[in-house]
C-alpha positions in Angstrom: 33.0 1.9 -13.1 36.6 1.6 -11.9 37.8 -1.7 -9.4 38.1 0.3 -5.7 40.3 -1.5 -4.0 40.6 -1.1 -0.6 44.1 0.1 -0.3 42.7 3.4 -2.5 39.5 3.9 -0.4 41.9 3.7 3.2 45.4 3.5 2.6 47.8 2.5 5.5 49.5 5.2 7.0 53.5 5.0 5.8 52.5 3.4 3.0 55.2 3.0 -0.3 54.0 2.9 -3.1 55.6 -0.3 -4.3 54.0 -2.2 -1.1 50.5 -0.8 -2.1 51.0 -1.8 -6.0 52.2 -5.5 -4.5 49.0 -5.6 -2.4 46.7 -4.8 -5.1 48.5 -7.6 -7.5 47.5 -10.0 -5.1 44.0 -9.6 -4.9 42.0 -11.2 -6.8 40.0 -10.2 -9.9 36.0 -9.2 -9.3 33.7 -7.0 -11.3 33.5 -3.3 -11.0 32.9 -1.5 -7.2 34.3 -4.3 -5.5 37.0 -4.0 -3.0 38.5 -6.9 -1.4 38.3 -7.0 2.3 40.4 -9.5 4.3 39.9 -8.4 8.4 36.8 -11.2 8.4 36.9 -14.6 6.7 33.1 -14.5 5.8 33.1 -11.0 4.9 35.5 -11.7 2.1 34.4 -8.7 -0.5 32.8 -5.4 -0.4 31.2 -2.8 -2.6 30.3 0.5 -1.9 26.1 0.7 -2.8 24.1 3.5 -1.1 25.1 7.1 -0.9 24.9 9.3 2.2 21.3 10.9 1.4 19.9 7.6 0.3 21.1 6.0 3.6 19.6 9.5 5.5 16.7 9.2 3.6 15.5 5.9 5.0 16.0 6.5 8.6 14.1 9.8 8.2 11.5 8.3 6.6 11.6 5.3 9.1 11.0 7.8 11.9 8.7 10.0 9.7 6.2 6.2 9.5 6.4 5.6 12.9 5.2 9.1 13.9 2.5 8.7 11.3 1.0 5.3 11.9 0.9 6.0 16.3 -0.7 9.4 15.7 -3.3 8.4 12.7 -4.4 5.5 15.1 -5.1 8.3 17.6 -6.6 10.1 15.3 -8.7 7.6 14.1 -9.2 6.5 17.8 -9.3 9.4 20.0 -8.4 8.7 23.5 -11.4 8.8 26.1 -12.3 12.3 27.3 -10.6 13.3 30.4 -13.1 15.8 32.9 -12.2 19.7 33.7 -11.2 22.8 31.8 -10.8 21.9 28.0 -8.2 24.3 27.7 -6.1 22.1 30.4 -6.0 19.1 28.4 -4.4 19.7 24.8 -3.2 15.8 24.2 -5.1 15.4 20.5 -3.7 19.1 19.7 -0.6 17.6 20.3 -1.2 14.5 18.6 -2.7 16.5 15.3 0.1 18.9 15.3 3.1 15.6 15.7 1.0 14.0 12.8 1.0 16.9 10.1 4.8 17.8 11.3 5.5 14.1 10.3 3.2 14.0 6.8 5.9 17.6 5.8 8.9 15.7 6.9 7.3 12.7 5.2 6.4 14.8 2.1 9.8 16.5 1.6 12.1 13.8 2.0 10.4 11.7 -1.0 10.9 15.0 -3.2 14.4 15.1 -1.8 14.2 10.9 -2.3 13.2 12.3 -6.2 15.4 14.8 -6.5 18.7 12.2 -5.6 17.7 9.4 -7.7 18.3 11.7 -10.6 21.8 13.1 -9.5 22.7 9.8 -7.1 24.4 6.7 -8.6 22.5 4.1 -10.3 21.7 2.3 -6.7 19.6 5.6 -6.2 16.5 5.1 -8.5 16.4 1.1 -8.5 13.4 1.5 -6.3 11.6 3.9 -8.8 11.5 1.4 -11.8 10.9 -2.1 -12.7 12.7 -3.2 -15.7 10.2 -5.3 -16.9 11.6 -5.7 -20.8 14.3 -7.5 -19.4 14.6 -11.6 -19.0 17.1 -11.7 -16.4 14.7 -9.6 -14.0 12.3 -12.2 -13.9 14.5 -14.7 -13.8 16.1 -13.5 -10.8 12.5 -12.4 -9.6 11.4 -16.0 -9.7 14.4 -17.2 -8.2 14.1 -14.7 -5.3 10.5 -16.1 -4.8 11.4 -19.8 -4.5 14.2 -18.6 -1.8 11.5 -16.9 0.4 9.8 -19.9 0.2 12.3 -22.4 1.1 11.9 -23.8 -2.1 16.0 -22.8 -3.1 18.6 -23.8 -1.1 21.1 -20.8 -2.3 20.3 -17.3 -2.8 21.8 -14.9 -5.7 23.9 -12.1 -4.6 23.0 -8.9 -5.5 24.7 -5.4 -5.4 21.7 -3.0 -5.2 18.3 -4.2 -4.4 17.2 -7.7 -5.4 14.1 -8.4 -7.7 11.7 -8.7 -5.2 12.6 -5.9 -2.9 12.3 -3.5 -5.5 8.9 -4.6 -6.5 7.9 -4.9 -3.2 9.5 -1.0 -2.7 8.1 0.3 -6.1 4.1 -1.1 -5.5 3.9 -1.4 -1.9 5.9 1.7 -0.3 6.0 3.9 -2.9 2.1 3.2 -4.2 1.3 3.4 -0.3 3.2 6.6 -0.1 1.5 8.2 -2.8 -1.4 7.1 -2.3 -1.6 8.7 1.7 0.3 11.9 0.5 -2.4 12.5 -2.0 -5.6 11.9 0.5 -3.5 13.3 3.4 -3.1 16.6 1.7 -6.9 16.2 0.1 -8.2 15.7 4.0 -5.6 18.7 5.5 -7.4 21.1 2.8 -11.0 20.0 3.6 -10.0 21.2 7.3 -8.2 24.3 6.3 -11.5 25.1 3.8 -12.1 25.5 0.1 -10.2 28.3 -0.3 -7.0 27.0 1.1 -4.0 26.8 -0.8 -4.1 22.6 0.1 -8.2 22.2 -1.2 -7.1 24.3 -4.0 -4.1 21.7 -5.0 -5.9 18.4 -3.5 -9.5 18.9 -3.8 -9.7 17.2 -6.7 -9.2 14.0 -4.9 -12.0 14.0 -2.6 -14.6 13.5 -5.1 -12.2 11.2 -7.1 -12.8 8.4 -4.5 -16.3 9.8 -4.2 -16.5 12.0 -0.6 -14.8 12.8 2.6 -16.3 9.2 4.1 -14.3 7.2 1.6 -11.4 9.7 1.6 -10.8 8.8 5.5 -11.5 5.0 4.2 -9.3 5.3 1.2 -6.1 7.0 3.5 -6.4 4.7 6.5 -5.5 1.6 4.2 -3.0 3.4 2.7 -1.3 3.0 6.2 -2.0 -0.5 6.1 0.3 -0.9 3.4 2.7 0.8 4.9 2.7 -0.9 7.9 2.6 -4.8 5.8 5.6 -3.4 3.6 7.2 -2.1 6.7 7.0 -6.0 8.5 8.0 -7.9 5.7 10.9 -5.6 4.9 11.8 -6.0 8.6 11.6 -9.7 7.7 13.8 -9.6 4.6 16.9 -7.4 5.5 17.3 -9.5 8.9 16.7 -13.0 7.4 19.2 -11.6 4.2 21.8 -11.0 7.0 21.4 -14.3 8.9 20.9 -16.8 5.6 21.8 -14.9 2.6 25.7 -14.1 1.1 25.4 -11.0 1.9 24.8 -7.8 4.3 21.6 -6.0 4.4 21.3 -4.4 7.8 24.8 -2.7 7.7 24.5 -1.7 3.9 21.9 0.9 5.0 24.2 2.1 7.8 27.7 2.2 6.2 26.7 1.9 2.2 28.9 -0.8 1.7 27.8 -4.1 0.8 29.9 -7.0 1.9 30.0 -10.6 0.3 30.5 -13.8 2.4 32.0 -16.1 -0.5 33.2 -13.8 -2.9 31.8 -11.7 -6.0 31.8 -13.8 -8.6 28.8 -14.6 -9.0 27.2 -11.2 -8.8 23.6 -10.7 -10.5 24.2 -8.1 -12.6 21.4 -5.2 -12.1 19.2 -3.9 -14.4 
């Protein structure tokens, strides 16, 4: 992968092409994707990460979650019953009908999710594999668990997702996502019937886990994942932001990853 520089990714306006070439001598060297950046001194280095539909991605899905998790508590805990005309009061229609909109929206970005870490840049499917075979991952996953613990006193810098993100993302958000997709689906067939297009596909799940009961059991947890990934991960991007060398927040806005103290030290991604 070529060295970006940032002259090449926004180049000044009246710009010769001798005072660009002297610019981009002076920089100094760093490995590939990274562009020097000099308008803050603790921002010294940047490197473009995430793509447009991976950044899109997350704050759909953020939303899609959020949607999911109020109205499934509904569900699972109606509100009391209100007196008069039942066909005055439609609030748990409404709360059904915001909760499957959600589960599609939920449901077709993580094919979409799929579909981009195949065609996306190698940031784009670091969530969907662990590379296990290789030393430096647990290395740098052991290293990453002493830092959240206090027990390191400086953090490794990393371009994509560090070790323990991306085993936290892989087990905990995708597992949980799977795992309510499939008894989500398995649940919306045993309401549309046996012959729906949804029992047909997804029935096979309900007596997997051994009945409806356990089904609702199996798919509320499911959530509970979600919501534990979703706190720690809240955790780890702000506390990466305020302690670590580098940004987190931002990266997921912008795609660009910037570096506090420079990228020489780079863990290299597996």
């Amino acid at each position: 992968m070529a060295i970006r520089t940032d002259d090449e990714l926004h180049p000044e306006p009246g710009d010769d092409e001798e005072s660009g070439l002297q610019r981009r001598e002076s920089l100094p060297a760093g490995p590939p994707s990274i562009a020097h950046y000099g308008d803050r001194d603790d921002l010294k280095d940047r490197a473009f990460v995430y793509e447009w539909p991976v950044r899109a991605w997350h704050w759909v899905m953020m939303l899609a979650v959020i949607a999911l998790v109020i109205t499934g508590l509904l569900i699972a805990h109606p509100l009391s019953a209100t007196t008069g005309e039942a066909f005055d009061h439609h609030r748990m229609a409404w709360v059904r009908t915001i909760h499957f909109s959600a589960a599609w929206v939920f449901a077709l970005t993580m094919v979409g999710r799929l579909y981009w870490a195949v065609v996306g840049n190698e940031h784009a499917r670091q969530i969907f594999y662990l590379p296990v075979w290789s030393k430096d991952f647990w290395r740098q996953l052991w290293h990453e668990l002493r830092w959240y613990a206090f027990l390191e006193k400086r953090p490794d810098k990393h371009l994509g997702h560090n070790p323990l993100a991306r085993v936290a993302m892989n087990i905990l958000f995708l597992g949980g996502a799977f795992v309510a997709l499939l008894t989500g689906f398995a649940l919306y067939g045993e309401e549309l019937g046996r012959t729906s297009w949804a029992y047909s596909l997804f029935g096979w799940v309900v007596d997997l886990v051994g009945g409806t009961h356990q089904l609702r059991s199996v798919h509320h947890m499911s959530m509970w994942v979600l919501i534990i990934f979703s706190m720690a991960h809240i955790y780890a991007v702000f506390r990466e932001d305020i302690m670590g060398r580098q940004s987190s927040v931002s990266t997921m806005i912008n795609g660009w990853r910037f570096f506090r103290d420079g990228p020489d030290d780079i863990e290299e991604d597996h």
